[in-house]
C-alpha positions in Angstrom: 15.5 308.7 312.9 14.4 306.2 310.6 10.5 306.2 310.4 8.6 302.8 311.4 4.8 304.3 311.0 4.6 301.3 307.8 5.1 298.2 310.5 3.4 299.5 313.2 0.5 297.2 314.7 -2.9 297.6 316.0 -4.6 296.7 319.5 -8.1 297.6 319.0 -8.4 300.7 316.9 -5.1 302.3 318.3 -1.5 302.6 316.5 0.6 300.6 318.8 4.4 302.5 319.2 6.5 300.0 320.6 9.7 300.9 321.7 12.1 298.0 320.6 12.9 299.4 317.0 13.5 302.6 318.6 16.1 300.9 320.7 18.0 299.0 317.6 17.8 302.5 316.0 19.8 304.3 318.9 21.4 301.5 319.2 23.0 301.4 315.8 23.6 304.7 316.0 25.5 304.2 318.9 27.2 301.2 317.8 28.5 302.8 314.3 30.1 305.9 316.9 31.4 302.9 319.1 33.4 301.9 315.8 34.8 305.1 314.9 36.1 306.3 318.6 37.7 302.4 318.3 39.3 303.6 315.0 41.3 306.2 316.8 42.1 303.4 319.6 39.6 305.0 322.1 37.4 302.1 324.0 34.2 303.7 325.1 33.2 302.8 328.2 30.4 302.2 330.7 31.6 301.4 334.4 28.4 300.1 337.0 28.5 300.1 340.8 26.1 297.4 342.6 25.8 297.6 346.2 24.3 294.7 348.0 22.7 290.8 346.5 19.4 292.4 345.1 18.8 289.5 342.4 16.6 291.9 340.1 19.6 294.6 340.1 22.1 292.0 339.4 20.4 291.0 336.4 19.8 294.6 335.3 23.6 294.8 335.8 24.2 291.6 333.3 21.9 293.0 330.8 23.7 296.5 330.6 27.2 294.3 330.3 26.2 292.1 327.8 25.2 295.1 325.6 28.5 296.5 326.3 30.3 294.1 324.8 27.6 293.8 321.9 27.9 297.2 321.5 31.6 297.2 321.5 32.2 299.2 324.9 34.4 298.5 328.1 32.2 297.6 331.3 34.2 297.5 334.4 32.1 297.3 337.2 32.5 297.2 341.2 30.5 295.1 343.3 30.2 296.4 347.2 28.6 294.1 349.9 25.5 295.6 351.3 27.6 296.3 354.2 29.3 298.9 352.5 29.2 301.9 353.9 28.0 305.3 352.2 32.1 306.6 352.5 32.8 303.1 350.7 30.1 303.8 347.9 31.8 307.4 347.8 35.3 305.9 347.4 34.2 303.6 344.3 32.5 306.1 342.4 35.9 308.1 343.1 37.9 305.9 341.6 35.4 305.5 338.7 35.8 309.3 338.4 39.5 309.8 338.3 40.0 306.9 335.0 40.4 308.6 332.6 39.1 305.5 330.1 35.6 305.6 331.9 33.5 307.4 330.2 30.4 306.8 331.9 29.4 305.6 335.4 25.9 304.6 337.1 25.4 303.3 340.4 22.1 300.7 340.5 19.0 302.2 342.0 18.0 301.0 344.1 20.8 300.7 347.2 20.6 299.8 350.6 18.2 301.2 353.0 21.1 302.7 354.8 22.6 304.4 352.2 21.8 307.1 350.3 21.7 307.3 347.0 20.6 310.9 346.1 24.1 312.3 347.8 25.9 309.7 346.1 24.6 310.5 342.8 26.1 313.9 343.5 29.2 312.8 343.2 29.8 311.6 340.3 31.6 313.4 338.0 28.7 315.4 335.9 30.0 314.9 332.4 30.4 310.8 333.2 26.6 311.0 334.4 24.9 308.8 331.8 21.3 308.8 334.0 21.3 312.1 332.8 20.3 312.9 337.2 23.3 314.9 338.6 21.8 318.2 339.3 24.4 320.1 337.2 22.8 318.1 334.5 19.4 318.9 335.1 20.3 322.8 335.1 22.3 321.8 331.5 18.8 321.1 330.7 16.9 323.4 331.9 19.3 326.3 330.1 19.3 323.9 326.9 23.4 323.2 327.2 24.9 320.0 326.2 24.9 317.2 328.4 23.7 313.7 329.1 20.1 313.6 328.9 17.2 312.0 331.8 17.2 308.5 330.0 13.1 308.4 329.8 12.9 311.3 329.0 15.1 311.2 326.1 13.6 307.9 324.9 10.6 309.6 324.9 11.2 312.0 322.7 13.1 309.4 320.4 10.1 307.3 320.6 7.2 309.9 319.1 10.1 311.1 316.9 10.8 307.8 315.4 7.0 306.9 314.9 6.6 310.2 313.4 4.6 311.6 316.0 4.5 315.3 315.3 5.0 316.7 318.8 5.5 321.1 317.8 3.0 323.0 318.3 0.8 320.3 319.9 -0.6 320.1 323.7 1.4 317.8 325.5 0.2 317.0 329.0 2.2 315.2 331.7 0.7 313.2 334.7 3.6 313.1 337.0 6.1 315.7 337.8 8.6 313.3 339.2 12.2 314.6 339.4 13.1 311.4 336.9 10.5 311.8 334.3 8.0 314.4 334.5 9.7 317.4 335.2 13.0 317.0 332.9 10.4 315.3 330.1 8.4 318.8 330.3 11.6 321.0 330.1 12.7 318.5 326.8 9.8 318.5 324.8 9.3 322.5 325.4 12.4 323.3 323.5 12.5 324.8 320.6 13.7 322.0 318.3 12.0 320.0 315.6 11.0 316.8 317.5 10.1 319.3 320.7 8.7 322.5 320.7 4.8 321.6 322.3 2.8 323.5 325.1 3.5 321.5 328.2 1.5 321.2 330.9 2.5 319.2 334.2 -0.3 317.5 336.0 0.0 315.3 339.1 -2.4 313.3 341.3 -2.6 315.8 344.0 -4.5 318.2 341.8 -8.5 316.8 342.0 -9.1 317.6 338.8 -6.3 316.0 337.0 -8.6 314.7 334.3 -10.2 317.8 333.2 -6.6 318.4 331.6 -5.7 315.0 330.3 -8.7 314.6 328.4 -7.5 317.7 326.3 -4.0 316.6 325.3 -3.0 315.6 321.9 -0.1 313.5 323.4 -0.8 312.5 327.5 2.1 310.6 329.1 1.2 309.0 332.1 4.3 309.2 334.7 2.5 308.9 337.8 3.6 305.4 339.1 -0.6 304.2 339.7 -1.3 301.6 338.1 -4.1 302.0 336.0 -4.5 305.6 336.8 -5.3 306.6 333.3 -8.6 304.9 331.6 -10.5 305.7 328.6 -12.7 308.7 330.3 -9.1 310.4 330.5 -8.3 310.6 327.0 -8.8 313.0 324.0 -10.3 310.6 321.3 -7.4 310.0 318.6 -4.6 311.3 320.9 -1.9 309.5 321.6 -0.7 308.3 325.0 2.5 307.3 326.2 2.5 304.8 329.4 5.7 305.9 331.3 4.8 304.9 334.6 4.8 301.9 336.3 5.0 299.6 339.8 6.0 296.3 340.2 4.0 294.2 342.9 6.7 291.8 343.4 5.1 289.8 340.4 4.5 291.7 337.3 5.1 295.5 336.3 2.0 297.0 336.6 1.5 300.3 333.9 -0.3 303.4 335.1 -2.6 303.3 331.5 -5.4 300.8 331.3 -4.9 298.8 328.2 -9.0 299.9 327.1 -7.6 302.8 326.3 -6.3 302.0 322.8 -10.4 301.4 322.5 -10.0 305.5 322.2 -6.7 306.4 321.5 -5.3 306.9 318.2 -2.1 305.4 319.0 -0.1 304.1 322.0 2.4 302.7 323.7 2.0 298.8 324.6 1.8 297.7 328.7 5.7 295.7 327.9 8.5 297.0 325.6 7.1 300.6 325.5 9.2 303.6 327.0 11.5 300.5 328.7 13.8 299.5 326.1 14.4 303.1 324.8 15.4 303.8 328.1 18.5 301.6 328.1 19.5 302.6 324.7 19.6 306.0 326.1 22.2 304.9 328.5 24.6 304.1 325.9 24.3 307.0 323.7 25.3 309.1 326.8 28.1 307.1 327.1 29.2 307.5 324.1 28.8 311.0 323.5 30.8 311.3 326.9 33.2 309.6 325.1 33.4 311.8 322.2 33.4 314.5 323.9 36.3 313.6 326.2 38.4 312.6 323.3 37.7 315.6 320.8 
């Protein structure tokens, strides 16, 4: 990727990262492979399932549509009542599966109480997967095949890659070792590959002393989902730390990293437009490499 270290801001003596350039870069990228499949009259597309009124998912669904079509992708999507059953959920991911012009499927997390969304996951077909979460795609990663990649996790890597974050060699440590982000992030950034390649180490709030390792990491990503978990006593001086996790109190998303810590970091991400849009990129770049793939 293109290398933004020359417009990056400040917040106190930190480098801030944000994510939103890293976005437009995938993006772009994404858009320009968009055009080519479309040269060969191939539509790639991005099919969504939303179960149930939630107003925050709905939105989430408008905003992953309306980059469809800016992006030059199909986005049929299938909109269940929240009475729908778990066999119902089943049946539209089904369908979803068997078109052979979708290219990539999610189903909006979250779902009904009375559904559940881990078996349904399960069923759709791996190689449309664009969350990167079916578990035939987390054993892809874990053996270093091809596949759709864990969204965060991917932006993640795209993020300290495109800020020029040199991440071989280096200690990363991980505060979380959720099946979403920490884990799949630790087998990513282990690999042997030019933006990968560190000395991982997994740490997680049941171990009391979770600090003792944080505060030696050159990079520290905080995944825990606490907000404001991580404060300056936590951080090596002049690392850098990446705020992954988060909670929303019904009001505001609340980031597991205290913003004081830029006061001692040597660059991070900011509380908003961090690891967030990168994620959603990350979406569409597995859609479209599903795409290409299917059409090769």
């Amino acid at each position: 990727m293109t290398s933004a270290s020359t417009e990056i801001t400040t917040l106190g003596p930190a480098r801030l990262l944000p994510g939103a350039p890293v976005a437009e870069a995938v993006l772009a990228e994404t858009s320009a492979a968009a055009a080519r499949l479309a040269g060969r009259g191939i539509i790639p597309s991005l099919a969504t399932i939303l179960v149930g009124d939630d107003d925050a998912s709905a939105r989430y669904i408008g905003i992953k549509q309306r980059q469809a079509a800016a992006l030059g992708f199909a986005s049929p999507h299938e909109h269940l009542p929240a009475t729908a059953t778990q066999a119902d959920l089943h049946r539209a991911i089904a369908r979803f599966n068997a078109d052979p012009a979708v290219h990539g499927l999610l189903v909006q997390y979250p779902v009904p109480a009375h559904l559940d969304y881990d078996a349904a996951l399960q069923t759709i077909d791996p190689d449309k997967d664009v969350d990167g979460m079916h578990p035939l795609n987390m054993g892809r990663l874990a053996v270093g095949v091809p596949g759709p990649l864990p969204c965060t996790p991917a932006g993640i890597e795209a993020l300290l890659a495109y800020h020029d974050i040199p991440v071989a060699g280096r200690e990363v440590v991980i505060l979380g070792r959720g099946a979403t982000l920490g884990r799949p992030l630790a087998m990513l950034l282990s690999q042997k590959r030019p933006t990968a390649n560190a000395a991982v180490t997994v740490v997680h709030t049941g171990v009391p002393d979770w600090p003792r390792y944080t505060r030696r990491a050159d990079i520290l990503v905080a995944a825990a989902g606490v907000p404001g978990i991580v404060r300056p006593e936590h951080v090596k001086p002049g690392s850098v730390v990446i705020g992954a996790g988060v909670r929303y109190d019904g009001r505001r998303l609340l980031p597991d990293v205290d913003e004081a810590c830029a006061e001692v970091a040597g660059a991070i991400t900011p509380r908003v437009g961090g690891v967030g849009p990168t994620t959603v990129a990350m979406l569409f770049r597995n859609a479209v490499r599903a795409a290409e793939r299917a059409n090769q």
